[in-house]
Residue, then its C-alpha position, 0 to 999 in steps of 0.5 A: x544487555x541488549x538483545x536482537x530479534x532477527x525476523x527474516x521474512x515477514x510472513x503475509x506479505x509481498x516480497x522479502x521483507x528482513x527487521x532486525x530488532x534490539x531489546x533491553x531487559x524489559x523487552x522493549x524495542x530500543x534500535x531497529x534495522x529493516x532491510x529488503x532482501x532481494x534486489x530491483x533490476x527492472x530499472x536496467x531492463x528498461x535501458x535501450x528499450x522503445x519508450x512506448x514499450x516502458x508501461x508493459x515492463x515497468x508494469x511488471x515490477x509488482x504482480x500486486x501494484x501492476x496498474x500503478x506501476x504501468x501508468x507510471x511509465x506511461x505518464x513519464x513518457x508522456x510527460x516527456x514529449x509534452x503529449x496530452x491525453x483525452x478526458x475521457x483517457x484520464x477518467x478511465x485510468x482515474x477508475x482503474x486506479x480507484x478500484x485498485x485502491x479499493x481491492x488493495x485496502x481490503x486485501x491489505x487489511x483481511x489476506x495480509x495483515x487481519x492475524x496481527x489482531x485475529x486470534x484463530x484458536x480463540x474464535x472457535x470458543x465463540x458463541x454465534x447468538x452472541x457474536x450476532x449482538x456483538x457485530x450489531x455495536x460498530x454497524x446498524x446493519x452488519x454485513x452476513x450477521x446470522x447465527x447460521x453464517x456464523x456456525x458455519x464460519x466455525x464449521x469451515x475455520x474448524x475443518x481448515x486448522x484441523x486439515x491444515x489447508x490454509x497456509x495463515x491458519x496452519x500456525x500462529x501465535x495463537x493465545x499471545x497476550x498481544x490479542x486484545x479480541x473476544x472470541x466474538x470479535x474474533x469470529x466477526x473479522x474472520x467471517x469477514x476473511x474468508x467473504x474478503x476472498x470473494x471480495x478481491x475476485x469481484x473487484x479485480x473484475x473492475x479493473x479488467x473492464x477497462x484493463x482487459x484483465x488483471x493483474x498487468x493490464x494491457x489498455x494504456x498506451x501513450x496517448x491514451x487508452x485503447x478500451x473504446x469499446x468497453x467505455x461506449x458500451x452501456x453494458x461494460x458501464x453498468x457492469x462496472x457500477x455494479x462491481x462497485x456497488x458491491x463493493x462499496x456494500x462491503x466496505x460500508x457493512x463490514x470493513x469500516x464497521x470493523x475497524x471501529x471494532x478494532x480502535x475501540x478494542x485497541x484504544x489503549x494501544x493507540x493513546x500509547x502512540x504504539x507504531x508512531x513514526x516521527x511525524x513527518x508525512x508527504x502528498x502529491x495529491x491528485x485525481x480531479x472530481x471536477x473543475x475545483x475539487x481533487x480526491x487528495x490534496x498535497x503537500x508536506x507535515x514536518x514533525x506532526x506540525x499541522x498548523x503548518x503544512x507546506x507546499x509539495x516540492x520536486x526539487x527538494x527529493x534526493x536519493x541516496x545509498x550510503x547504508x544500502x547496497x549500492x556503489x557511493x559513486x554517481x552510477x550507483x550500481x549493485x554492490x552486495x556486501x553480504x552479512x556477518x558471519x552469524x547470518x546477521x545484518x552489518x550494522x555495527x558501524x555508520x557505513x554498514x550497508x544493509x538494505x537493497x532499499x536505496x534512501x529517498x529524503x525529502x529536504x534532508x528528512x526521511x517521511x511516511x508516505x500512504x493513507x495517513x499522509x493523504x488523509x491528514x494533509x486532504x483533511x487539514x488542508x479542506x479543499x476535499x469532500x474528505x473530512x465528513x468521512x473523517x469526522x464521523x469516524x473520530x467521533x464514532x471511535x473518539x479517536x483524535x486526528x493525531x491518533x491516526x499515527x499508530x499502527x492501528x490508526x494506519x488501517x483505521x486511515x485505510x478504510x476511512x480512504x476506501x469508503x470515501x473512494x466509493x463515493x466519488x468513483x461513481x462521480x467519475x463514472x457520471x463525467x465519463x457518461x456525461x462526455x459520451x452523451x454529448x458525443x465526446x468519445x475521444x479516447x487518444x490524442x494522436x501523435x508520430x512517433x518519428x517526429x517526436x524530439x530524440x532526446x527526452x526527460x519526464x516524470x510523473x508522480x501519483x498516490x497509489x494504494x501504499x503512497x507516492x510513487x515516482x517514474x522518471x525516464x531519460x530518453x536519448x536517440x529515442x531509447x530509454x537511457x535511465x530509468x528510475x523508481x522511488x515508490x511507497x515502499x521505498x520511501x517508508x522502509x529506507x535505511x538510515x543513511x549516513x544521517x543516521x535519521x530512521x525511516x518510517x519503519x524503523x521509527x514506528x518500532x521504537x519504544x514498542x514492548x515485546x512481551x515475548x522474545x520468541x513470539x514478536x507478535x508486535x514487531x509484525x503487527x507494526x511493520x504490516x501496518x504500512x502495507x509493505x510491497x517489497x517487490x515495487x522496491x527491490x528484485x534480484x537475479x542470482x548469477x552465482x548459482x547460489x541455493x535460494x530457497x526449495x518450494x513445494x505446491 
């Protein structure tokens, strides 16, 4: 007989994330169902508002993915009544992008989803002196390698397990069978835990230079941007690089260093194919370097064919809501039908509805969307600087491209992005120079509000930290009539639709064994793999007075 696992939420992560999971005898995963819990009204918000103002709100769908969503809703504007933009306003979204790639990578990796791998309890047994040797096998000069910052690593992940402090170490699946760490291993990615925190307020700052702060940056606006002063000022330009020198130090010392350490531990697991998705993978590319060269290349891989990687279609997207929680009529509205009486997902029959996640396909196919799709198809399409990062990993892990879908290979992917990041966003900074030395301080390209057509429609899609993300806005009598958003999250957790075809998610779940039912250790670890942000894809407004949920601080 078949047995479920329900996991409601998915700790560590953002947003209220629900899998349902059905076992055989031997444990292992034969259906799953991944819904989103809360629902997305900012798209209604939007509606009759000034469409100048759609960066500022939309801005608000996330706390962690702020910058993306706000240039979305400015880009869709723009993109609506034709307007341009300065070089040097691009540039400067192109750099607040790219250091939020770059901090949401390594939070990702250490505050999100590091205890998937990390076993607390069996870092405490490690041995400093060893541990120093043990780091010195993924990088000639690993980041913070002492015997004494590692006694005091023990000291301090001593003092937070026995005071109870720290929310991810209070309690765990500690000793499951699934950890495949030494002790060693385990005190290095923790040492690196806890300098990830530093990490993530250093980087934050690159962003705030030209944002004036984060997260929900202030300086786009249609047109442009409105940080002036800061792009002329020598001072607010060094600040920048040096916030990326550090974190470039970081990344190249110990977030790609451990995850060699990582694939080496878990090569079995991933020549198993642990947390591999159908294969189906989509790229809209982007962020100019210079006149031949974009840091992503897009397009489409159907079924991991890649000898054949076709060209990126609009046209061919469609949403739809047959299983999630929304009328099957043209207005698509809200339409919650509760769960069973047990407190489970309906998902007995072909019409159940149980996500808030509505069903983007693309040419009838649901896709993966993120680090892999970008790397695989910049990679296999070569007209990147991608692939030497690329190589020198594969060779260092004797990993092969096809291993980096897998659950691992997916943060594997993460890291070989952020590292190549770091390399080029210094060359945006050289244009940005560049231009200001030759007296190009354009940051705006002016416009009358007043005189721009009443009625509008535009879109922009951008790669973002989780993957592609879609705005698109209907302007009618110079108010936003629609509003709509397919973001990453949307794409890689969509429902099954009445094609009963599984999503990313869902797929990547099939056939993985639970070694123990009332410790899923590995449905966890496959799930965080994808960065999951639930709240870019749903939100919700309880008007029943109905008691959600009690917190203390």
């Amino acid at each position: 007989m078949m047995k479920k696992i329900v996991i409601d939420p998915i700790t560590r992560i953002e947003g209220h994330l629900r899998a349902e999971v059905e076992v055989d005898e031997k444990g292992i995963v034969q259906e799953a169902y991944v819904s989103g819990q809360l629902f997305r009204g900012i798209e209604i918000i939007l509606q009759n508002r000034d469409p100048r103002d759609a960066g500022l709100l939309a801005g608000r769908v996330c706390g962690v993915c702020t910058n993306s969503h706000f240039r979305g809703a400015i880009g869709a504007v723009e993109n609506a009544y034709s307007l341009s933009i300065p070089q040097n306003a691009r540039i400067i979204r192109d750099l607040m992008s790219m250091a939020l790639f770059i901090q949401d990578h390594v939070v990702h990796f250490y505050q999100l989803h590091l205890l998937d791998f990390v076993d607390v309890l069996s870092a405490l047994k490690a041995n400093p002196k060893e541990t120093t040797k043990e780091a010195h096998k993924y990088s000639p000069k690993p980041f913070r390698n002492s015997n004494t910052h590692y006694d005091t690593v023990l000291e301090k992940l001593q003092n937070f397990i026995d005071a109870g402090r720290l929310g991810p170490f209070n309690s765990g699946y500690w000793g499951h069978s699934d950890y495949k760490l030494s002790s060693e291993q385990n005190l290095i990615l923790l040492s690196h835990y806890f300098e990830a925190l530093q990490f993530q307020t250093k980087i934050s700052k690159a962003i705030a230079i030209f944002g004036g702060k984060t997260p929900h940056p202030q300086s786009l606006v249609v047109g442009g941007i409105t940080s002036v002063a800061d792009m002329i000022n020598p001072q607010r330009l060094n600040d920048f690089i040096f916030v990326i020198k550090e974190a470039s130090d970081f990344i190249n010392r110990a977030y790609l260093p451990d995850m060699k350490l990582l694939a080496i531990a878990y090569k079995d697991e991933i020549k198993s194919k642990s947390g591999k998705t159908i294969g189906n993978f989509l790229s809209v590319g982007g962020y100019p370097i210079n006149k031949e060269m974009k840091l992503f290349s897009g397009g489409v891989i159907f079924e991991q064919d890649f000898s054949n990687i076709q060209e990126f279609d609009a046209n061919k997207i469609k949403e739809e809501v047959q299983r999630a929680w929304y009328s099957d009529d043209e207005k698509q509205e809200p339409f919650y039908t509760d769960l069973n009486e047990d407190g489970t997902l309906k998902t007995k029959n072909k019409d159940d509805k149980y996500s808030w996640i509505k069903a983007p396909r693309y040419d009838g196919k649901t896709m993966e969307t993120g680090p892999v799709a970008r790397l695989l198809i910049s990679y296999l399409n070569n007209n990147t600087a991608i692939n030497s990062f690329v190589d020198e990993f594969l060779k260092e892990t004797s990993l092969s491209l096809e291993d980096l879908n897998s659950t691992v290979g997916r943060n594997c992917a993460r890291a070989i992005e952020s590292q190549y990041i770091c390399e080029y966003i210094f060359k945006l900074v050289s244009n940005l120079i560049q231009n200001i030395k030759y007296y190009d301080t354009n940051t705006w390209d002016k416009y009358n509000f007043s005189e721009l057509i009443k009625d509008a429609s535009g879109y922009v899609f951008l790669e973002v930290p989780r993957g592609v993300l879609l705005h698109s806005i209907n302007i009618e009598n110079a108010k936003i009539k629609n509003y709509q958003i397919i973001a990453p999250t949307t794409w890689n957790a969509t429902p099954k639709n009445s094609d009963g075809i599984r999503g990313a998610y869902e797929e990547a779940l099939i056939g993985i064994e639970i070694k123990d039912l009332e410790k899923p250790l590995e449905v966890l670890k496959v799930l965080h793999s994808f960065d999951p942000c639930l709240a870019c894809a749903v939100h919700i407004i309880d008007t029943k007075g109905k008691y959600l949920g009690e917190y203390k601080v």
